[in-house]
C-alpha positions as CSV (number, residue, x, y, z in Angstrom):
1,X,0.7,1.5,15.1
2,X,2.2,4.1,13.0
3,X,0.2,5.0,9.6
4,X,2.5,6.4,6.6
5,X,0.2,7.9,4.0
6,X,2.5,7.7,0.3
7,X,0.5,9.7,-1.2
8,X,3.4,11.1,-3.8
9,X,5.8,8.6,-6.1
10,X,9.0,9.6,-3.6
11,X,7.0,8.6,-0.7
12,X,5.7,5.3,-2.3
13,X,9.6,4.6,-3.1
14,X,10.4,5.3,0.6
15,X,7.7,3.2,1.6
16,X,8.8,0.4,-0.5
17,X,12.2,0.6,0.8
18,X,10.9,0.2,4.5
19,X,9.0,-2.7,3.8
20,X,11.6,-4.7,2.2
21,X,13.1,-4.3,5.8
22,X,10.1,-6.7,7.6
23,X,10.5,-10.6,7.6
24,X,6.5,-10.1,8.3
25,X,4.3,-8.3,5.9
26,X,0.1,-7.7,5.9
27,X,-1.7,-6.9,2.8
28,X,-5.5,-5.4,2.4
29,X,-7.0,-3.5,-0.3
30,X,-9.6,-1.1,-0.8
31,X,-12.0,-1.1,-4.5
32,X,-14.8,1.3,-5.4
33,X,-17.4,-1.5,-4.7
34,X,-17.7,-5.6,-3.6
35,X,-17.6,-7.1,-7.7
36,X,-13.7,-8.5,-8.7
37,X,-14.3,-7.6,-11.7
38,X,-16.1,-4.6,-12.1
39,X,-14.5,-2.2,-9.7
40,X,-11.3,-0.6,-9.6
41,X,-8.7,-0.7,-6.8
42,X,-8.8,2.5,-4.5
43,X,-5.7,1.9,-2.4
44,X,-3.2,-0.7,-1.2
45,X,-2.3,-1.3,2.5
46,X,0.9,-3.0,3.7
47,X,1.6,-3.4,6.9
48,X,4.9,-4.6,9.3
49,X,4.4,-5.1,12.8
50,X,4.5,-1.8,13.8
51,X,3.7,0.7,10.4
52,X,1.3,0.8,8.1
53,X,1.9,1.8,4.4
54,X,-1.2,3.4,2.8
55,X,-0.5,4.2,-0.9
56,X,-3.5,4.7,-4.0
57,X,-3.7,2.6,-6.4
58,X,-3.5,5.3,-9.1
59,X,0.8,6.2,-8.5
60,X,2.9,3.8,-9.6
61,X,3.1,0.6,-7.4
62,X,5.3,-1.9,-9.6
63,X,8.4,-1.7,-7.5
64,X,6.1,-4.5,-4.9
């Protein structure tokens, strides 16, 4: 498994682009604590098959 860390906007971009590729597509997120409603979201992970896109949830993630 290969792990892309999109830690800038051009990388989240590039990382989009990738996974628009996949027919298959994972999610998991990470939040400061367990509570819904009370704690933010940390980071986004999607993965193909073989890559994993790692990207935080503070850069711009509406192009998903």
């Amino acid at each position: 498994m290969k792990y892309i860390v999109a830690d800038t906007q051009e990388k989240v971009q590039k990382g989009i682009e990738y996974l628009r590729k996949s027919p298959v597509l994972g999610l998991d997120v990470e939040t400061e604590g367990l509570e819904v409603l009370r704690h933010n979201l940390v980071t986004v992970q999607i993965a193909t098959p073989t890559h994993v896109v790692i990207m935080p949830a503070t850069l711009d993630l509406s192009g998903l």
